[in-house]
Backbone atoms as SQL, in Angstrom:
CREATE TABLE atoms (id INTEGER PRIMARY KEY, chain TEXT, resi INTEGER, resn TEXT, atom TEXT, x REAL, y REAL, z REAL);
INSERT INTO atoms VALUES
  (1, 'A', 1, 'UNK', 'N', 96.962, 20.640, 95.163),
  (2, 'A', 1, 'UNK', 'CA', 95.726, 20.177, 95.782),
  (3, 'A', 1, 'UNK', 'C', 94.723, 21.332, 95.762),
  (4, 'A', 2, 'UNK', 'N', 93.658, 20.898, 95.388),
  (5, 'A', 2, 'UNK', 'CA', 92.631, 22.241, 95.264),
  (6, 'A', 2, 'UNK', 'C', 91.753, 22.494, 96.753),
  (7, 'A', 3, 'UNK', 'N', 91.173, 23.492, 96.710),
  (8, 'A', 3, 'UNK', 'CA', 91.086, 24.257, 97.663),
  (9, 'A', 3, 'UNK', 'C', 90.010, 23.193, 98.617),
  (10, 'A', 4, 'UNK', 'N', 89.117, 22.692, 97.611),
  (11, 'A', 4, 'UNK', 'CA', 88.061, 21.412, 98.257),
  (12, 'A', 4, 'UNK', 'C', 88.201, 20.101, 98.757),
  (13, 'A', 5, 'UNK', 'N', 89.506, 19.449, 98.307),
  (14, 'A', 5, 'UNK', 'CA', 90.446, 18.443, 98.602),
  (15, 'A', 5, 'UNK', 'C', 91.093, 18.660, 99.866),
  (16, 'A', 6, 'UNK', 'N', 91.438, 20.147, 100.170),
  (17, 'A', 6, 'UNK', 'CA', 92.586, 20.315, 101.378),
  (18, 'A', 6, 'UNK', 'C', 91.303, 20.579, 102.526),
  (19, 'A', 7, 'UNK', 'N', 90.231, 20.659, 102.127),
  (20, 'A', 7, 'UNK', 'CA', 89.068, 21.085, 103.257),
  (21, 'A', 7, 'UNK', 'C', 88.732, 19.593, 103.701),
  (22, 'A', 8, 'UNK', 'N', 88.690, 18.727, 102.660),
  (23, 'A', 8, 'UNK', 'CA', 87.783, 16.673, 102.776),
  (24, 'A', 8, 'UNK', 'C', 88.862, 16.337, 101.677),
  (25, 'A', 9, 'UNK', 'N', 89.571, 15.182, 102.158),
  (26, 'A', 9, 'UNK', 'CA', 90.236, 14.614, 101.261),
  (27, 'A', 9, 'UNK', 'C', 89.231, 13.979, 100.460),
  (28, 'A', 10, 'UNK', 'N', 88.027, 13.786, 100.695),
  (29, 'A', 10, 'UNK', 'CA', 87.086, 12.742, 99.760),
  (30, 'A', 10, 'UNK', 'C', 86.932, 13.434, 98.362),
  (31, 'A', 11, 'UNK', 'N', 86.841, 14.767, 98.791),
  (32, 'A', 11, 'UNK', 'CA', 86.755, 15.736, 97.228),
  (33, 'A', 11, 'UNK', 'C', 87.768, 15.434, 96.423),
  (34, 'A', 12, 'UNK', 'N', 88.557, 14.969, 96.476),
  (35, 'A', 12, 'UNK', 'CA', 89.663, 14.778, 95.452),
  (36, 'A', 12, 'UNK', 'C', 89.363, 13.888, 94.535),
  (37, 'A', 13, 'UNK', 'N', 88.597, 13.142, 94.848),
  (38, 'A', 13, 'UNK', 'CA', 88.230, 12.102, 94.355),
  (39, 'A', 13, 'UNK', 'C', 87.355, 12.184, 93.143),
  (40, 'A', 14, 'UNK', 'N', 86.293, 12.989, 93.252),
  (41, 'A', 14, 'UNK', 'CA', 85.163, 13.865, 92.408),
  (42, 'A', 14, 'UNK', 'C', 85.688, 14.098, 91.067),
  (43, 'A', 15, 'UNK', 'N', 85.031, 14.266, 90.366),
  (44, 'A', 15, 'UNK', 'CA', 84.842, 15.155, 88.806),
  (45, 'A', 15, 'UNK', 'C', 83.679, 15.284, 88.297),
  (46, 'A', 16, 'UNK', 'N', 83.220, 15.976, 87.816),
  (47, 'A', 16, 'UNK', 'CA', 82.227, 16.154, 86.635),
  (48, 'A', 16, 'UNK', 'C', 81.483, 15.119, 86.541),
  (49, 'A', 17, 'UNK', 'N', 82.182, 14.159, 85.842),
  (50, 'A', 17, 'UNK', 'CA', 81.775, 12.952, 84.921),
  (51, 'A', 17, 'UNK', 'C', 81.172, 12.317, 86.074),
  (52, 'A', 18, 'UNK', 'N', 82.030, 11.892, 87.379),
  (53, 'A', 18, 'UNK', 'CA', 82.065, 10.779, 88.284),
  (54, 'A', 18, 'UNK', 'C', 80.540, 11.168, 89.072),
  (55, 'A', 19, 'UNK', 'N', 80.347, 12.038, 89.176),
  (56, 'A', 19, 'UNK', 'CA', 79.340, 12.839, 90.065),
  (57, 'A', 19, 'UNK', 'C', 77.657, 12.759, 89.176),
  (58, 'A', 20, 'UNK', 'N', 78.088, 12.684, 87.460),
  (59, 'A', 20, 'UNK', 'CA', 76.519, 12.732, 86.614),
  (60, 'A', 20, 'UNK', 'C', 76.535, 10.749, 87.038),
  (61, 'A', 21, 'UNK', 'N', 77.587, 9.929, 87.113),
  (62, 'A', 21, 'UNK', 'CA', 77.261, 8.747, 86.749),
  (63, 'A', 21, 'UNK', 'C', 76.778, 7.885, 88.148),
  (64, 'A', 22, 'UNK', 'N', 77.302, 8.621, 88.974),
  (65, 'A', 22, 'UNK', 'CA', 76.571, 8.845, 90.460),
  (66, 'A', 22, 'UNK', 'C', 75.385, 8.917, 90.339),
  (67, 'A', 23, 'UNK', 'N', 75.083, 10.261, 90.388),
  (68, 'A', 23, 'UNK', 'CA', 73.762, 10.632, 89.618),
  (69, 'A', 23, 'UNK', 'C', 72.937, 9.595, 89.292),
  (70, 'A', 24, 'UNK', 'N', 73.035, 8.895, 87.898),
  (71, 'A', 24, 'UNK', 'CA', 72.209, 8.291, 87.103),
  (72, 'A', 24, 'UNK', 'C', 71.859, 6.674, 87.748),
  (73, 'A', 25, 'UNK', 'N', 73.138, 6.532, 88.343),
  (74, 'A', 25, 'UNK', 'CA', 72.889, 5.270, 89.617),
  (75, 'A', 25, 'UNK', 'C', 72.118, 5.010, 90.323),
  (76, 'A', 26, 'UNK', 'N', 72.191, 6.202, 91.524),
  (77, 'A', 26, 'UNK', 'CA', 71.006, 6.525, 92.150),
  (78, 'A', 26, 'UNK', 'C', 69.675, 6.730, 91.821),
  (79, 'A', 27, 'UNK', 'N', 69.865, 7.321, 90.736),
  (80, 'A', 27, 'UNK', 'CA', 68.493, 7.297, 90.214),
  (81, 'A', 27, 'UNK', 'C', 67.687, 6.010, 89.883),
  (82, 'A', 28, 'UNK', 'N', 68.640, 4.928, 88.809),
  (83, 'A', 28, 'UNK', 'CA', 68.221, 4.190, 88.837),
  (84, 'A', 28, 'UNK', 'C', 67.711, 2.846, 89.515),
  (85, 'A', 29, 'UNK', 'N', 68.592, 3.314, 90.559),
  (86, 'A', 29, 'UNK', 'CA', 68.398, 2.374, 91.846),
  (87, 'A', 29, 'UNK', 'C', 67.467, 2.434, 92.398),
  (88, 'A', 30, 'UNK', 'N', 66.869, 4.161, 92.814),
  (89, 'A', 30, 'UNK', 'CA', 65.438, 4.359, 93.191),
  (90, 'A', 30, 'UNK', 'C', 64.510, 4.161, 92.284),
  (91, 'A', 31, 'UNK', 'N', 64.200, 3.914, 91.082),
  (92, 'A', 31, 'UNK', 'CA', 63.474, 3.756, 90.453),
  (93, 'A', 31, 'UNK', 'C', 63.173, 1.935, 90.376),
  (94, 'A', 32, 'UNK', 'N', 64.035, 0.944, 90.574),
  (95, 'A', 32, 'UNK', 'CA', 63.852, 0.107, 90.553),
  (96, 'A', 32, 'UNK', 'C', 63.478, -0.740, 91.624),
  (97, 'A', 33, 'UNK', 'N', 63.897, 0.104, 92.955),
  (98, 'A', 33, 'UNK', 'CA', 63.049, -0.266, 94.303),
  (99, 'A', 33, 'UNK', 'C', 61.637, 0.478, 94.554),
  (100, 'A', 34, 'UNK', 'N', 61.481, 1.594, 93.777),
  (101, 'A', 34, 'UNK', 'CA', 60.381, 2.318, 93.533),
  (102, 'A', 34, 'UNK', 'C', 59.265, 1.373, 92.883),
  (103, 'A', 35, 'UNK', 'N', 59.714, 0.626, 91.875),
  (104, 'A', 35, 'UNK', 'CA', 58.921, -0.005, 91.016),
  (105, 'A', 35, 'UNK', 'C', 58.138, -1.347, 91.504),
  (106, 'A', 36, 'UNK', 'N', 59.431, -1.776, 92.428),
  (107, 'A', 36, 'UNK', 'CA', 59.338, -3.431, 93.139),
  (108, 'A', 36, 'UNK', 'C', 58.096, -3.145, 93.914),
  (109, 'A', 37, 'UNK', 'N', 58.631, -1.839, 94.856),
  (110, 'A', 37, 'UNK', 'CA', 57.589, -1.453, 96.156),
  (111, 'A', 37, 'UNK', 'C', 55.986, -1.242, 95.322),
  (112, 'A', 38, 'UNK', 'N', 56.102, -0.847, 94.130),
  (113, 'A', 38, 'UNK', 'CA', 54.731, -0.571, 93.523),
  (114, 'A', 38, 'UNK', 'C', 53.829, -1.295, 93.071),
  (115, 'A', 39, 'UNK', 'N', 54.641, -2.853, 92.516),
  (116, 'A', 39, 'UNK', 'CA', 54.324, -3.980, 92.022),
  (117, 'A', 39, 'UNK', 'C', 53.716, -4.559, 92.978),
  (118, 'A', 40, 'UNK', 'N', 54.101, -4.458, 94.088),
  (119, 'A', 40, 'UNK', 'CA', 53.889, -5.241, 95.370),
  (120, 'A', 40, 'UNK', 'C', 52.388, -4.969, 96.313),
  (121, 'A', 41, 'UNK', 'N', 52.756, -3.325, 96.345),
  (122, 'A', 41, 'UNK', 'CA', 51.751, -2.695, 97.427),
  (123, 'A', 41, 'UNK', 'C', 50.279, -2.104, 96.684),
  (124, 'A', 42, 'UNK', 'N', 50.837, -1.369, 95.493),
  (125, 'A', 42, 'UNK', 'CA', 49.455, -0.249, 94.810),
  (126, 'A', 42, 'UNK', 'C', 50.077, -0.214, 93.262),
  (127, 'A', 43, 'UNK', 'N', 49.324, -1.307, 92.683),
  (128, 'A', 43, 'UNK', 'CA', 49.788, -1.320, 91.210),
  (129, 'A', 43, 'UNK', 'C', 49.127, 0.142, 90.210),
  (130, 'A', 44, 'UNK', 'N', 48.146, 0.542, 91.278),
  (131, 'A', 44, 'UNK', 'CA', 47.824, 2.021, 89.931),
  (132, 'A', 44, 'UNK', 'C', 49.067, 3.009, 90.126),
  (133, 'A', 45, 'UNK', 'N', 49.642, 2.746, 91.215),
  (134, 'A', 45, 'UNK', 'CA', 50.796, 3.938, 91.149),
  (135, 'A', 45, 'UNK', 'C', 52.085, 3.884, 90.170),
  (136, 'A', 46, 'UNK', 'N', 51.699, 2.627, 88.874),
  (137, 'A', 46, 'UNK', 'CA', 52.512, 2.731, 88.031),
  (138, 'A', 46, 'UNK', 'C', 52.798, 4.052, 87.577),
  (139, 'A', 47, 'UNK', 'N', 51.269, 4.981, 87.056),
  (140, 'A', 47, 'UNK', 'CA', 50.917, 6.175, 86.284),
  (141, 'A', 47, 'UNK', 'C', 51.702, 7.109, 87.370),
  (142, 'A', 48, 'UNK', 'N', 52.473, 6.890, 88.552),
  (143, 'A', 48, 'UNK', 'CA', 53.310, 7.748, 88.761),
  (144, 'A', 48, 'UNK', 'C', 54.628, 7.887, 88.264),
  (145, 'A', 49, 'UNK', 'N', 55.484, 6.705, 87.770),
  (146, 'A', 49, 'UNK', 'CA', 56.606, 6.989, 87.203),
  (147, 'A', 49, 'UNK', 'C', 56.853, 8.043, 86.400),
  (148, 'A', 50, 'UNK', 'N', 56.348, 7.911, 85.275),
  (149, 'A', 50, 'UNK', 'CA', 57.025, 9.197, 84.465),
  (150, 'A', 50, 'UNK', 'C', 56.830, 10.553, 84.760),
  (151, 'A', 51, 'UNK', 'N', 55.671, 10.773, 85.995),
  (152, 'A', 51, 'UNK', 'CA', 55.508, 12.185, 87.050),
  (153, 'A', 51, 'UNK', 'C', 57.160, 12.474, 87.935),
  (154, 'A', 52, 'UNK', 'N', 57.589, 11.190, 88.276),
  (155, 'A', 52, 'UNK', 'CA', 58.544, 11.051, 89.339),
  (156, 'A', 52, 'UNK', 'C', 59.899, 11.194, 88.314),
  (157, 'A', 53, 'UNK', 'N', 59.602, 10.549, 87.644),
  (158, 'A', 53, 'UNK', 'CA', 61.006, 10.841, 86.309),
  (159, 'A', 53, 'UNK', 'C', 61.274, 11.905, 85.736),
  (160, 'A', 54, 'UNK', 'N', 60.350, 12.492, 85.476),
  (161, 'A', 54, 'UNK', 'CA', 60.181, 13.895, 84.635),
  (162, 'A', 54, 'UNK', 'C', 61.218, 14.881, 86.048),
  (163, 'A', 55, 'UNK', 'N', 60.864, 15.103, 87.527),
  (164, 'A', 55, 'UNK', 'CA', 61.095, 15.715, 88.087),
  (165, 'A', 55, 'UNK', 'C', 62.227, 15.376, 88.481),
  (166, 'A', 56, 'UNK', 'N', 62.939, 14.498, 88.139),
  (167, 'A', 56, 'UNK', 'CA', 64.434, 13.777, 88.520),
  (168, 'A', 56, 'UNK', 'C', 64.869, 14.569, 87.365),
  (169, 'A', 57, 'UNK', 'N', 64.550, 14.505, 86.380),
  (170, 'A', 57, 'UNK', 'CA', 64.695, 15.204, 84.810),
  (171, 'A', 57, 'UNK', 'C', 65.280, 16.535, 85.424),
  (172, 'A', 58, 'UNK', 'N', 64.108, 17.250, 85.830),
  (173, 'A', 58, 'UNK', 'CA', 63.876, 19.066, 85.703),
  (174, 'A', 58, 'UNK', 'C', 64.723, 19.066, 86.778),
  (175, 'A', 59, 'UNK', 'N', 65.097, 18.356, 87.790),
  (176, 'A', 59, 'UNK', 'CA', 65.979, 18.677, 89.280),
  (177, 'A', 59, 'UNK', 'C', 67.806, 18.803, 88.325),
  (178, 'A', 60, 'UNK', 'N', 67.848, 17.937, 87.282),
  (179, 'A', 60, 'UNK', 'CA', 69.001, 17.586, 87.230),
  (180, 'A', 60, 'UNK', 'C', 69.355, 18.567, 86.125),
  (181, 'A', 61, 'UNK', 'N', 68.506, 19.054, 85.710),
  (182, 'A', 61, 'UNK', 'CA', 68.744, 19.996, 84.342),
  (183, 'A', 61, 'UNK', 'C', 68.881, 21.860, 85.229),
  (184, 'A', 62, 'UNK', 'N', 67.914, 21.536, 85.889),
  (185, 'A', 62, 'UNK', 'CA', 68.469, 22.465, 87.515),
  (186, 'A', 62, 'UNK', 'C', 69.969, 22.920, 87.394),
  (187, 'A', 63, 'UNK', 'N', 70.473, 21.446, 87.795),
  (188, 'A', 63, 'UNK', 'CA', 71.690, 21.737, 88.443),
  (189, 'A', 63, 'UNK', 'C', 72.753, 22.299, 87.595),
  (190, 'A', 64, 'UNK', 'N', 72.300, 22.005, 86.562),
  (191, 'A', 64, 'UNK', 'CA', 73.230, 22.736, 85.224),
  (192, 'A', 64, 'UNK', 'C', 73.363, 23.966, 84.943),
  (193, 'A', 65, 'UNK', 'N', 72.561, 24.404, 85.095),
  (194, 'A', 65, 'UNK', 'CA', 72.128, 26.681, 85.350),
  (195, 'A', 65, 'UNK', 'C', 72.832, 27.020, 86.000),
  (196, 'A', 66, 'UNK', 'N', 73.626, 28.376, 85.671),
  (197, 'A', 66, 'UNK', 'CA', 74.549, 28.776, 86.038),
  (198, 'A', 66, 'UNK', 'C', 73.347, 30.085, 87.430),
  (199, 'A', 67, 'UNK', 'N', 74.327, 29.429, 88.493),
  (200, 'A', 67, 'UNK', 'CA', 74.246, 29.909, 89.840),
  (201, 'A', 67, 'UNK', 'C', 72.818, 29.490, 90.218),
  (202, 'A', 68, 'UNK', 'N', 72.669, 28.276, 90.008),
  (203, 'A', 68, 'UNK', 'CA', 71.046, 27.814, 90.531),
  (204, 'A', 68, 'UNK', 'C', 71.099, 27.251, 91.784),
  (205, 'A', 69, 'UNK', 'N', 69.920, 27.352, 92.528),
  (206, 'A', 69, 'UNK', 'CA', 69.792, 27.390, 94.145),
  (207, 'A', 69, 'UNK', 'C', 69.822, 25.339, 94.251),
  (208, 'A', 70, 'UNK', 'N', 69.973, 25.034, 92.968),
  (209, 'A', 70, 'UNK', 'CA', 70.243, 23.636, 92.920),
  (210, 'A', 70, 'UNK', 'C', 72.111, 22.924, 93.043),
  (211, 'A', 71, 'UNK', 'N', 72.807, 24.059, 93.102),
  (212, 'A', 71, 'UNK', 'CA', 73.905, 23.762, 92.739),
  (213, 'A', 71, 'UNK', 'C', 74.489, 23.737, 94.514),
  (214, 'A', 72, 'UNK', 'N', 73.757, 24.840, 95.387),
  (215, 'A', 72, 'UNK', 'CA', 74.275, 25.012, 96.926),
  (216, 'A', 72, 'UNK', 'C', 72.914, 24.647, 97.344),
  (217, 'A', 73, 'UNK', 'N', 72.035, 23.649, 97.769),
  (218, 'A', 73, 'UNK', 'CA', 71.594, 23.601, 98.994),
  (219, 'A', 73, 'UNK', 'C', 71.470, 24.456, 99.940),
  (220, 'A', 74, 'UNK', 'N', 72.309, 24.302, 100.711),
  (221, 'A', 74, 'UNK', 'CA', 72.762, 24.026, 101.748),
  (222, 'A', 74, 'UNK', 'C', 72.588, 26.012, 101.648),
  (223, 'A', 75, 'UNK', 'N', 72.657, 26.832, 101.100),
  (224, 'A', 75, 'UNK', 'CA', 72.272, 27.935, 100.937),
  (225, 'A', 75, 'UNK', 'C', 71.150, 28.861, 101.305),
  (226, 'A', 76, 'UNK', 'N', 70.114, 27.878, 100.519),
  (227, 'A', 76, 'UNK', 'CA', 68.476, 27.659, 100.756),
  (228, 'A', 76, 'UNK', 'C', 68.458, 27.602, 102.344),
  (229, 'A', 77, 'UNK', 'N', 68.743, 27.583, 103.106),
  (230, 'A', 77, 'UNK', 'CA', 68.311, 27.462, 104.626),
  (231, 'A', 77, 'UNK', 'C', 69.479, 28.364, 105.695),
  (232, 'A', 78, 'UNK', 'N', 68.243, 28.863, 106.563),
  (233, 'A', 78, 'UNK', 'CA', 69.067, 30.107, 107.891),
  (234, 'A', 78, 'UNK', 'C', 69.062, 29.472, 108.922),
  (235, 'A', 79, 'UNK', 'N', 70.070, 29.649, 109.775),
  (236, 'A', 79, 'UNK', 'CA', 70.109, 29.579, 111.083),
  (237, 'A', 79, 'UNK', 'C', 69.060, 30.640, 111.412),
  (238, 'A', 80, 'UNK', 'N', 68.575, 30.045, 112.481),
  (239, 'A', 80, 'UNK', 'CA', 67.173, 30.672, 113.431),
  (240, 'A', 80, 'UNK', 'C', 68.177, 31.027, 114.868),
  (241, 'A', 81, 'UNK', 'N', 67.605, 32.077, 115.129),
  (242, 'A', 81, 'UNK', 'CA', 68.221, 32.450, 116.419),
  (243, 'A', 81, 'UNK', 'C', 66.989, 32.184, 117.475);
């Protein structure tokens, strides 16, 4: 059992693969309630999609760089005393 599994059994569950197709789910899920909500409320905010895509793009290509502040979160932020 690896060291992340014995901390959350949920990690065991994880891989690579399972985590990009996650990924691409979500994404597309927001993009298609993104789209509904746009159709509906403010049709010029079509010309935002590929602004909003592009940066789903650059976030996820992020996470691929070795030791990027995209990979820990949770890093990025201090406890305040």
């Amino acid at each position: 059992m690896s060291a992340a599994a014995a901390y959350r059994k949920s990690f065991a569950y994880y891989t690579s693969e399972r985590l990009i197709v996650s990924i691409m789910f979500y994404a597309s899920a927001a993009m298609l309630f993104l789209g509904s909500f746009v159709m509906r409320y403010r049709m010029e905010l079509i010309l935002a999609f590929p602004l909003v895509a592009l940066v789903m793009a650059i976030y996820l290509d992020l996470s691929f760089k070795k030791d990027s502040a995209v990979q820990r979160p949770e890093g990025r932020t201090r406890a305040r005393s």
